[in-house]
OpenMM code with the backbone's topology and positions (N, CA, C; nanometers):
from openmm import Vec3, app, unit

residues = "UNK UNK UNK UNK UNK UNK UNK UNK UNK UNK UNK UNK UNK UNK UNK UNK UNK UNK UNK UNK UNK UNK UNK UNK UNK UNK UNK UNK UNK UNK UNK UNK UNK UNK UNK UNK UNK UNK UNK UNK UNK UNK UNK UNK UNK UNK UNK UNK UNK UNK UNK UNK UNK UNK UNK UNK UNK UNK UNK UNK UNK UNK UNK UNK UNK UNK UNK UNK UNK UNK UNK UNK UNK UNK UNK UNK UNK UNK UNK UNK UNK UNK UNK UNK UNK UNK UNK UNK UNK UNK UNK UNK UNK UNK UNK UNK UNK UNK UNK UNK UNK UNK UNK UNK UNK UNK UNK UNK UNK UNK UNK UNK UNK UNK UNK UNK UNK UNK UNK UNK UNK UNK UNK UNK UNK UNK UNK UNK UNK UNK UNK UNK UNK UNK UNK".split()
positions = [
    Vec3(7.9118, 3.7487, 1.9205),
    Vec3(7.8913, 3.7111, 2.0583),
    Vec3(7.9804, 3.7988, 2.1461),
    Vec3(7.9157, 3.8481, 2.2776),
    Vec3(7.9992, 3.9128, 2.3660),
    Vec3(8.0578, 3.8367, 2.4430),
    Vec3(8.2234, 3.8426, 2.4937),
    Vec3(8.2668, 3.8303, 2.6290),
    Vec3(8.2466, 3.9287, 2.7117),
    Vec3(8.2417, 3.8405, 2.8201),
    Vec3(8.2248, 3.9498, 2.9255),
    Vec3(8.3091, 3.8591, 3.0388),
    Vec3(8.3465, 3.9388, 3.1419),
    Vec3(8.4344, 3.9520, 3.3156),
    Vec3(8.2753, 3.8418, 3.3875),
    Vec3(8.3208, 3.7356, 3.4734),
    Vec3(8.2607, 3.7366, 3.5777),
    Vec3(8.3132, 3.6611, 3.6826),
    Vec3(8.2391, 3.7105, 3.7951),
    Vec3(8.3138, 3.6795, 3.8918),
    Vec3(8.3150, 3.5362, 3.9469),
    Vec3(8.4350, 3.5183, 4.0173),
    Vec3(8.4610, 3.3241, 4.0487),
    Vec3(8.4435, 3.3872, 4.2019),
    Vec3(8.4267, 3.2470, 4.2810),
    Vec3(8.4235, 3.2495, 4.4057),
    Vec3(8.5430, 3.2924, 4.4783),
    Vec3(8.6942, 3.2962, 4.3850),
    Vec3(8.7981, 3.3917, 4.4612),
    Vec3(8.7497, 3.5003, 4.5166),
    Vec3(8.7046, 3.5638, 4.3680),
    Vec3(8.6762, 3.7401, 4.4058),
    Vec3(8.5459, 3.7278, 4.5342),
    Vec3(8.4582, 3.6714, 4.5263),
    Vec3(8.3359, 3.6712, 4.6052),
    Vec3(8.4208, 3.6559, 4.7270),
    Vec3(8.4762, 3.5618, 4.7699),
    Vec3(8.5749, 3.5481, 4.9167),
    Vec3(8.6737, 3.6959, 4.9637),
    Vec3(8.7362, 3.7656, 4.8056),
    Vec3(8.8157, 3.8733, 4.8479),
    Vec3(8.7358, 3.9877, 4.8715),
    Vec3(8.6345, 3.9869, 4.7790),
    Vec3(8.5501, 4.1116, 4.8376),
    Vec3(8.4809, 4.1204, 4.9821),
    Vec3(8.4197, 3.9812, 5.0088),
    Vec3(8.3689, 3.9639, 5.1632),
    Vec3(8.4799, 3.9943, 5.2364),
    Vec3(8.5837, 3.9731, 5.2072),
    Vec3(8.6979, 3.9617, 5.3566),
    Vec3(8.7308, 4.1379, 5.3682),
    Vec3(8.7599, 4.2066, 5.2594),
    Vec3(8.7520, 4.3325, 5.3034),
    Vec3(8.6593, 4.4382, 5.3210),
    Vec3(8.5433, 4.3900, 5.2496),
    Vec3(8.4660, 4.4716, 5.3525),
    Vec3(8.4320, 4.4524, 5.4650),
    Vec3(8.4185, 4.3150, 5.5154),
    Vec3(8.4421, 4.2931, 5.6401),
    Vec3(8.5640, 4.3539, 5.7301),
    Vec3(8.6955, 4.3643, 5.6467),
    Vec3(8.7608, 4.4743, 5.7540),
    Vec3(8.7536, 4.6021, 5.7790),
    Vec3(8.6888, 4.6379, 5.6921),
    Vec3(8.6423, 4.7867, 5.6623),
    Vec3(8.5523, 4.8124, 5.7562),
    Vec3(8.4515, 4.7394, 5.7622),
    Vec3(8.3805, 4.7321, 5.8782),
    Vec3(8.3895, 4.7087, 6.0185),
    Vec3(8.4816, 4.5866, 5.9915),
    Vec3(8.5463, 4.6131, 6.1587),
    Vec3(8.6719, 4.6931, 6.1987),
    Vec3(8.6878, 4.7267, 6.1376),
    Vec3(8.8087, 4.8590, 6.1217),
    Vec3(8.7399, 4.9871, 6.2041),
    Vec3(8.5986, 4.9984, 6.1288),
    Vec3(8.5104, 5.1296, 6.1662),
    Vec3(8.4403, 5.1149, 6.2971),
    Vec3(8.4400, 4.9748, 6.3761),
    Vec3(8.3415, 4.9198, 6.4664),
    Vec3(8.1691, 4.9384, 6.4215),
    Vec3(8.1611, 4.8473, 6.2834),
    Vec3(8.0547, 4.8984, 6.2222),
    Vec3(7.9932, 4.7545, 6.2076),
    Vec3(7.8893, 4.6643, 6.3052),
    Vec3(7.7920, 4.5653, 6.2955),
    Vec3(7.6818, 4.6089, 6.1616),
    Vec3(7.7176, 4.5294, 6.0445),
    Vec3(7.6831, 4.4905, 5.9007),
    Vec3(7.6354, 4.3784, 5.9037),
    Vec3(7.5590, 4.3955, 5.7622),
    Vec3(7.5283, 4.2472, 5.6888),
    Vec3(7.5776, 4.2836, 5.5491),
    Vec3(7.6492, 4.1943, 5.5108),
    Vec3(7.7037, 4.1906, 5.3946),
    Vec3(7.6586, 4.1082, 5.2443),
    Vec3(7.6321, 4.1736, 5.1722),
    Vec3(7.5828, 4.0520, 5.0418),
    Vec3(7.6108, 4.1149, 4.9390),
    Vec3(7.6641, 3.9879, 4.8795),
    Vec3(7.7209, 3.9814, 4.7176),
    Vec3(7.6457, 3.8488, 4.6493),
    Vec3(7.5884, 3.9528, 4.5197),
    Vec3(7.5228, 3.8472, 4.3581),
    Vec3(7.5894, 3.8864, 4.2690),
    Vec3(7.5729, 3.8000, 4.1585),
    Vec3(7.6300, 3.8511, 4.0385),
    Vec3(7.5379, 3.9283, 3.9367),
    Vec3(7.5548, 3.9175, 3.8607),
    Vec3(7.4723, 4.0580, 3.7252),
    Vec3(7.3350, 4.0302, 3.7485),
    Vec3(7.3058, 3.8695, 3.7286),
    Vec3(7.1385, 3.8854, 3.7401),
    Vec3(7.0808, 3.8685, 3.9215),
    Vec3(7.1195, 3.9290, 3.9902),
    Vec3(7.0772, 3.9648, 4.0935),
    Vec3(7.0968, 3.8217, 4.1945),
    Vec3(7.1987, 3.7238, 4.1385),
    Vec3(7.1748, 3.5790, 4.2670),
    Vec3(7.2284, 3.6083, 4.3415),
    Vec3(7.1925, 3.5589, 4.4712),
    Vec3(7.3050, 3.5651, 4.6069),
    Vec3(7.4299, 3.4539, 4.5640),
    Vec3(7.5579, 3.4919, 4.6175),
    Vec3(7.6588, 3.4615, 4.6051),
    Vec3(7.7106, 3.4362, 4.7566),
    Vec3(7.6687, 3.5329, 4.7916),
    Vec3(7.7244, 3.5786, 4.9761),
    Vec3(7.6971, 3.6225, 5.0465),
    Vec3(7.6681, 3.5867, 5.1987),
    Vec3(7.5431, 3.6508, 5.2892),
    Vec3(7.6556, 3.6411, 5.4224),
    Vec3(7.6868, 3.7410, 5.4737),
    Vec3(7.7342, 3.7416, 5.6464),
    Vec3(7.6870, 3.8834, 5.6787),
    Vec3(7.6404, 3.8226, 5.8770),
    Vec3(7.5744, 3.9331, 5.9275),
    Vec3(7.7087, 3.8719, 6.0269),
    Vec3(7.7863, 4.0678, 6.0603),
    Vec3(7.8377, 4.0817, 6.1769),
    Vec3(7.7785, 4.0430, 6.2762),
    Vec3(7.8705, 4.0115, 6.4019),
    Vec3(7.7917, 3.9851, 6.5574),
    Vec3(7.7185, 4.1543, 6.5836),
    Vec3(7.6165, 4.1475, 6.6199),
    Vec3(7.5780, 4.2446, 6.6974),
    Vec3(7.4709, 4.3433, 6.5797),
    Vec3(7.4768, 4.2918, 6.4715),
    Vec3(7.4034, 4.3702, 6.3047),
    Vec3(7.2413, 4.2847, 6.3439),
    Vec3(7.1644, 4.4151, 6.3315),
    Vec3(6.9987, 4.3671, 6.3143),
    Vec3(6.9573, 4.2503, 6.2167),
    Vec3(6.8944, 4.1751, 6.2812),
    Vec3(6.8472, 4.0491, 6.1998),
    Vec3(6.7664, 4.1132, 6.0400),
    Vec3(6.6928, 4.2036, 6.0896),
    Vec3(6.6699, 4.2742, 5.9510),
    Vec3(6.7963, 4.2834, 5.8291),
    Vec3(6.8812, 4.3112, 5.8631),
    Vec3(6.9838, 4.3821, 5.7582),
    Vec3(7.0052, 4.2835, 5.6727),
    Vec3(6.9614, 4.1340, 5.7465),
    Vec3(7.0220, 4.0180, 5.6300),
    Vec3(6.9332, 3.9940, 5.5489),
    Vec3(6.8552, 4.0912, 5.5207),
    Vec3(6.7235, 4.0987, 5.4285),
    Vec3(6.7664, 4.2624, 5.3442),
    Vec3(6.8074, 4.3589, 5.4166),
    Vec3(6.8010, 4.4732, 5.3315),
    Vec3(6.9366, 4.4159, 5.2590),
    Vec3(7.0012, 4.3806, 5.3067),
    Vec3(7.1571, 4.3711, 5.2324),
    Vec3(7.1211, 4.3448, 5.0827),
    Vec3(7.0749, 4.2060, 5.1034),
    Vec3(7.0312, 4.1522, 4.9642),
    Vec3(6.9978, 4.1811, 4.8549),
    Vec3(6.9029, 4.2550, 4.8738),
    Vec3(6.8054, 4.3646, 4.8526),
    Vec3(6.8856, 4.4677, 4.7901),
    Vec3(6.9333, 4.5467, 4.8548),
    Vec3(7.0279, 4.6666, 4.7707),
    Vec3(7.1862, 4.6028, 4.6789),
    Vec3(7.1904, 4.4874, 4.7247),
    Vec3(7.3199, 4.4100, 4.6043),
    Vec3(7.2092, 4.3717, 4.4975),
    Vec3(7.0814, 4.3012, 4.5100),
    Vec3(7.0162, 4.2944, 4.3759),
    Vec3(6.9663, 4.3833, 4.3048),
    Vec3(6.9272, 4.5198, 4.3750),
    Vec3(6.8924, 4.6504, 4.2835),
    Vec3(6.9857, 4.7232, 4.2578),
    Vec3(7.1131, 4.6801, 4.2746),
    Vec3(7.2200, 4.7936, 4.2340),
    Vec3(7.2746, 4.6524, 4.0977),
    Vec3(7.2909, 4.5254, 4.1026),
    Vec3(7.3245, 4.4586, 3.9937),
    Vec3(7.2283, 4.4402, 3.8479),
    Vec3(7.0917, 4.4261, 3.9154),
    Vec3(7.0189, 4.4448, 3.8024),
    Vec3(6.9920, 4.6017, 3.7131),
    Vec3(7.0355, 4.6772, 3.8691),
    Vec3(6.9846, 4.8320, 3.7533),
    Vec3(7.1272, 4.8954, 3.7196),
    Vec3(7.2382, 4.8139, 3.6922),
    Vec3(7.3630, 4.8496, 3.7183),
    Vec3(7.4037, 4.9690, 3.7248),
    Vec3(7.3477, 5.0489, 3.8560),
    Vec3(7.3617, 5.1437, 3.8834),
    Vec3(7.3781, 5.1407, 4.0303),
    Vec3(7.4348, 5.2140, 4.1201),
    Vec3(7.3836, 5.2446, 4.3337),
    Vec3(7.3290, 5.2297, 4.3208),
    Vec3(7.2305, 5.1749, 4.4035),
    Vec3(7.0950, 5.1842, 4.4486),
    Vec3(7.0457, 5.2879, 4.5586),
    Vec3(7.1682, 5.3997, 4.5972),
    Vec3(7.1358, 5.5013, 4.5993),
    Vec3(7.0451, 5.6162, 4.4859),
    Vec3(7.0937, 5.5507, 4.3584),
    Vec3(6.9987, 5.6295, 4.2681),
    Vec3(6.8968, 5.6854, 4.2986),
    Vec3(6.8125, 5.5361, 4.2929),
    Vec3(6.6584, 5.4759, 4.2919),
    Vec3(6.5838, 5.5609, 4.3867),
    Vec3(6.6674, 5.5851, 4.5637),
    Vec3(6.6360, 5.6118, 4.6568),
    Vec3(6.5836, 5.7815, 4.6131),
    Vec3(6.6917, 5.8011, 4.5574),
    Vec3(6.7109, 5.9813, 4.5088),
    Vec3(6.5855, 6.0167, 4.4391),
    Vec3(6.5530, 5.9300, 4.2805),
    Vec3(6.4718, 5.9473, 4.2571),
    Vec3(6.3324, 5.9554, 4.3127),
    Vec3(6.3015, 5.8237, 4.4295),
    Vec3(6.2105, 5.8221, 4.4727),
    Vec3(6.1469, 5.9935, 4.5481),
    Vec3(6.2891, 5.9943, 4.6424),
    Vec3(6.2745, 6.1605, 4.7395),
    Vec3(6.2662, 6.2630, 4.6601),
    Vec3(6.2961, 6.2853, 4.5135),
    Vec3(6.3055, 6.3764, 4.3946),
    Vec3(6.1354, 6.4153, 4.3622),
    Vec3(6.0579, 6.3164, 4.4293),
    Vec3(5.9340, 6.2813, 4.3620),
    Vec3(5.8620, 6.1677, 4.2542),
    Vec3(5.9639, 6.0710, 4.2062),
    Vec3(5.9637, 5.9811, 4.1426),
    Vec3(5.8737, 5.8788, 4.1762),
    Vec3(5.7939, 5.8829, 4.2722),
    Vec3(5.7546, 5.7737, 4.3395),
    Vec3(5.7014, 5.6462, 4.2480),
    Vec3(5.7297, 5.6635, 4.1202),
    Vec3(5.6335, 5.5986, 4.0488),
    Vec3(5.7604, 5.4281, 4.0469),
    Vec3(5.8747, 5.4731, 4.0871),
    Vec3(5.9943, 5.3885, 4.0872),
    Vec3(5.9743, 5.2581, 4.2018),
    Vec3(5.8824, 5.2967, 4.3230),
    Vec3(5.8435, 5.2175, 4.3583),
    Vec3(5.7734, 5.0798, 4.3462),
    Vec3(5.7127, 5.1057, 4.2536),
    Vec3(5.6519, 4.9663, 4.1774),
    Vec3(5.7569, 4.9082, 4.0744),
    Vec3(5.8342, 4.9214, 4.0520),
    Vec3(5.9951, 4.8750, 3.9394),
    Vec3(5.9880, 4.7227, 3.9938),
    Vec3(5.9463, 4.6403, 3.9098),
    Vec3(5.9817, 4.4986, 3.9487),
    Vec3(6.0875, 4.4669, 3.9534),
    Vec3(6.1354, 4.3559, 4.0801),
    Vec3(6.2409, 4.2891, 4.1433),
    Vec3(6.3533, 4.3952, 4.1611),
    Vec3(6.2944, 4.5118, 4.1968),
    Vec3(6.3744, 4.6023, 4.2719),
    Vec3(6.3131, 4.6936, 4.4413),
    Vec3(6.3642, 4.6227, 4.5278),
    Vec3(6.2950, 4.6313, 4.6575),
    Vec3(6.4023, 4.6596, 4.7495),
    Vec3(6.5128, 4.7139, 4.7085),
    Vec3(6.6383, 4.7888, 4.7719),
    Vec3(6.6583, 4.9296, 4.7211),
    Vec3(6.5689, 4.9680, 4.7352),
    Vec3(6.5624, 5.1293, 4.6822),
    Vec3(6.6478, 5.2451, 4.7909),
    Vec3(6.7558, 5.1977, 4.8691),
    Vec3(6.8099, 5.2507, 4.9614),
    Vec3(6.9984, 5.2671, 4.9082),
    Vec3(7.0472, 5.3793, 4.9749),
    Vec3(7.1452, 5.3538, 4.9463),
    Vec3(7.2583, 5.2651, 5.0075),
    Vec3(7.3522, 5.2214, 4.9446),
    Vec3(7.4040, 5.0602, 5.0202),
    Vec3(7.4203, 4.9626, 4.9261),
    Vec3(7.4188, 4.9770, 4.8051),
    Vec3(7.4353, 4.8954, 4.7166),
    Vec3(7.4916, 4.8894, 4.6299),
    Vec3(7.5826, 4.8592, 4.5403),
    Vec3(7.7403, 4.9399, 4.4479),
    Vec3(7.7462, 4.7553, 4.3523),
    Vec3(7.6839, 4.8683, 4.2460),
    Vec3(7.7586, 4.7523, 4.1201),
    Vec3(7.8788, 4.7329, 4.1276),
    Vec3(7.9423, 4.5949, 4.0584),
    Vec3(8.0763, 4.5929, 4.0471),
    Vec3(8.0810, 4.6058, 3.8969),
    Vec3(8.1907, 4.6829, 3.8405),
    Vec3(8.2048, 4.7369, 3.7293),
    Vec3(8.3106, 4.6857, 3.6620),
    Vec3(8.3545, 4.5656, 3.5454),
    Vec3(8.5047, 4.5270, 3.5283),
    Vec3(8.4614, 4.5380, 3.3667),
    Vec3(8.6357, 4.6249, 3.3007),
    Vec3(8.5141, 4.6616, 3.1463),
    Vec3(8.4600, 4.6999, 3.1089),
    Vec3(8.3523, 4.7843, 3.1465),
    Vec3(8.1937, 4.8562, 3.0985),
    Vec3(8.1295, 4.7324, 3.1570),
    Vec3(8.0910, 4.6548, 3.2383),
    Vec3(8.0436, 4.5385, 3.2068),
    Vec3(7.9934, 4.5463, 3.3588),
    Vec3(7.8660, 4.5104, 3.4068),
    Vec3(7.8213, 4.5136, 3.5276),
    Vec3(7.8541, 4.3521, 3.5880),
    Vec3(7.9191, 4.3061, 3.6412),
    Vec3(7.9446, 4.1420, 3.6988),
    Vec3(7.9275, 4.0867, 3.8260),
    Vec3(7.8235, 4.2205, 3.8850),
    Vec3(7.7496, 4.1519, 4.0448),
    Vec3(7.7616, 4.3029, 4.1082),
    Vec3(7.6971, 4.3057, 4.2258),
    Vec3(7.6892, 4.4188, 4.3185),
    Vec3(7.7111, 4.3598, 4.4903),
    Vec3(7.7586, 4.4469, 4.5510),
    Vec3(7.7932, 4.4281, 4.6848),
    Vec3(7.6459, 4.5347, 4.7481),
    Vec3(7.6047, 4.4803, 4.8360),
    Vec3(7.4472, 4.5586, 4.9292),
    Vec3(7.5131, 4.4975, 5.0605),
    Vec3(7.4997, 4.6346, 5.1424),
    Vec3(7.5449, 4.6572, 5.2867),
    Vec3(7.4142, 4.7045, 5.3798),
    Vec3(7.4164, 4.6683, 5.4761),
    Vec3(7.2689, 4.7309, 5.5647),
    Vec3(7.3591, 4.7446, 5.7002),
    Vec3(7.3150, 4.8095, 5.8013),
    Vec3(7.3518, 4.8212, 5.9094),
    Vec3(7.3897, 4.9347, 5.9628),
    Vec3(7.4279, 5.0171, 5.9077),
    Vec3(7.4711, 5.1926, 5.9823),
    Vec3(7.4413, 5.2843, 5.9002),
    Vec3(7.4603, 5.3631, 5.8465),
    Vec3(7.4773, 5.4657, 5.7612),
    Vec3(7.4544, 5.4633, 5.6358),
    Vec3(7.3394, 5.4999, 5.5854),
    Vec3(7.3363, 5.4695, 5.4632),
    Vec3(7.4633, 5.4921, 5.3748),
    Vec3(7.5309, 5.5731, 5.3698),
    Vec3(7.6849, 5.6782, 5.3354),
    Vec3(7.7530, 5.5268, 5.3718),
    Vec3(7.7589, 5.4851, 5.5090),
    Vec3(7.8661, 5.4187, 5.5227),
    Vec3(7.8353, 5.2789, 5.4872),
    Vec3(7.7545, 5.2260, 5.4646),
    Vec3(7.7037, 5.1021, 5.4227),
    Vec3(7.7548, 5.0801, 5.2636),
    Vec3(7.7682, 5.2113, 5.2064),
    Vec3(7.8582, 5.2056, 5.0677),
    Vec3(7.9477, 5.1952, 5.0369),
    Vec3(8.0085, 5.2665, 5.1768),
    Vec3(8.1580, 5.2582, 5.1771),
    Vec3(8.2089, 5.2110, 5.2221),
    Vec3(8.1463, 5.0892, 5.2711),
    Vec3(8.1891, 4.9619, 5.2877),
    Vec3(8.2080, 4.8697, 5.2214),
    Vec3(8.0617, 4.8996, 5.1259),
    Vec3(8.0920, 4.7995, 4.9676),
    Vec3(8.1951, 4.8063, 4.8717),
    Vec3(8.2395, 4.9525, 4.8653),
    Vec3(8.3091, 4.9973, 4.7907),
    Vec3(8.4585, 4.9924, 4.8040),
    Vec3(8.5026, 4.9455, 4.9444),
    Vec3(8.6079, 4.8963, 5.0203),
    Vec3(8.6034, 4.7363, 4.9394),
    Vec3(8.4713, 4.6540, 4.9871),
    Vec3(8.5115, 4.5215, 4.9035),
    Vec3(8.5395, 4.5218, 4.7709),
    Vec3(8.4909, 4.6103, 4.6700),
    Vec3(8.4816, 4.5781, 4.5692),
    Vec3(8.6245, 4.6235, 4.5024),
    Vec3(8.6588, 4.7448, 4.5681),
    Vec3(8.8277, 4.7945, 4.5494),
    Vec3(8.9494, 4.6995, 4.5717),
    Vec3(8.8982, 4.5876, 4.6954),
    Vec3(8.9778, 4.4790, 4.6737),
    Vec3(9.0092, 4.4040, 4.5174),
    Vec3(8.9204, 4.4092, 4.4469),
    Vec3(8.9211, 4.3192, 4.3537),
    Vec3(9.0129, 4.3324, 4.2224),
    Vec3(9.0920, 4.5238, 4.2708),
    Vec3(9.2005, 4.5554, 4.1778),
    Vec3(9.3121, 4.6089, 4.2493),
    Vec3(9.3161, 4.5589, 4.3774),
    Vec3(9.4335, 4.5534, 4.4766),
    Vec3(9.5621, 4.4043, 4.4125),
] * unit.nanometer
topology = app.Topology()
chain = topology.addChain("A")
for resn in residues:
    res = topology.addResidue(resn, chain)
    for name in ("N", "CA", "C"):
        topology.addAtom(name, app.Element.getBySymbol(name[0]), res)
């Protein structure tokens, strides 16, 4: 039998709180979401002033970056590479970049998905929360 890392609602609270400063650090209106490995929501906040949309893409790129435990920048790459066939990939509908497995171990234990500015910076926002988690 394997052990494996997963995450408690501490980490889910520490990762939201800094990417949320990361974001308001940058003056950057986000939606923020964190699931764990099999793609559940854990955590949903939309900054004041973040498109009502984003609280839909967010989701979206935290569940295709946890289930394919990979960015979900990948997916996007492949698609523009010519891949298009990646489009039909069931229960993966965040094919954008913005989405960052969390990695503890070799072990994939949820993903952070950001929507709202920059695709670039929507990562590096996630990647701000998720760096909390070995601060």
């Amino acid at each position: 039998m394997i052990s494996r890392p997963s995450l408690e609602f501490a980490d889910v609270r520490r990762i939201a709180a800094a990417a949320e400063a990361h974001a308001v650090a940058n003056g950057w209106a986000v939606a923020i979401a964190i699931c764990d490995a099999g793609g559940h929501p854990l955590w949903l906040q939309r900054l004041d002033g973040t498109a009502p949309i984003s609280a839909h893409i967010a989701p979206a790129k935290a569940r295709t970056a946890a289930l394919g435990q990979r960015e979900s920048r990948i997916y996007e790459e492949m698609i523009n590479n010519g891949r298009t066939s990646f489009l039909s990939a069931p229960q993966l509908d965040g094919l954008l970049e913005g989405g960052v497995p969390i990695m503890v171990d070799g072990h994939c234990i949820g993903a952070v998905g950001v929507s709202g500015v920059k695709s670039t910076e929507d990562a590096q926002i996630a990647r701000a929360g998720i760096a909390a988690l070995t601060a």
